[in-house]
C-alpha positions in Angstrom: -206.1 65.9 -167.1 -207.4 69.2 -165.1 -207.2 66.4 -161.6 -203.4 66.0 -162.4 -202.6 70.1 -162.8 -204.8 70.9 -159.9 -202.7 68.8 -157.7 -199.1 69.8 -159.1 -200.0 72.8 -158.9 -201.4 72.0 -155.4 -198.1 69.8 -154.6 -195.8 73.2 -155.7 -197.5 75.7 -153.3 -197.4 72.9 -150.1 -193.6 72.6 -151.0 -192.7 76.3 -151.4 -194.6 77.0 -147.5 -192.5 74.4 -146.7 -188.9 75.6 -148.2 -189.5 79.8 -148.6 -189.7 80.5 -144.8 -186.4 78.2 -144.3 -184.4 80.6 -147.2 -186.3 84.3 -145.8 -184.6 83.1 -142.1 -181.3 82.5 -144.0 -181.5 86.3 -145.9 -182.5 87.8 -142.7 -179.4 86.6 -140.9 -177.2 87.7 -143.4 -178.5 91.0 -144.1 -178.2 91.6 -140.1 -174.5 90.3 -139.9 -173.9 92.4 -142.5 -175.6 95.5 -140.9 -173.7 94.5 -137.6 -170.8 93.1 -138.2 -171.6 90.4 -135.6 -172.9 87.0 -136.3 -175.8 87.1 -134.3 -177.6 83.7 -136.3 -179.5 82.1 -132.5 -181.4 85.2 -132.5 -183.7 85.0 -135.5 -183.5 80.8 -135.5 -184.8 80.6 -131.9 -187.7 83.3 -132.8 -188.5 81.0 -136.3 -189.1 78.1 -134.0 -190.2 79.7 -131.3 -193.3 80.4 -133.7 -193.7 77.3 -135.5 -195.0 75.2 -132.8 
């Protein structure tokens, strides 16, 4: 039974490294077209995969 909780709970954190840095990209952009005024979305996207490879 511990084997089983271990991995879910194992399984949950891989998924949320997976999905979190996706939804903090999408924030960012709108907190700065907000700020600016300017949809400015290439910016932060390019940088994001710029540094996951």
């Amino acid at each position: 039974m511990a084997f089983r909780r271990v991995f879910i709970a194992k399984g949950a954190c891989f998924g949320g490294f997976q999905f979190l840095p996706l939804a903090i990209l999408a924030d960012v952009i709108d907190v700065e077209t907000a700020e600016t005024g300017t949809a400015r979305a290439g910016a932060p996207v390019s940088a994001y995969r710029k540094s996951a490879r």
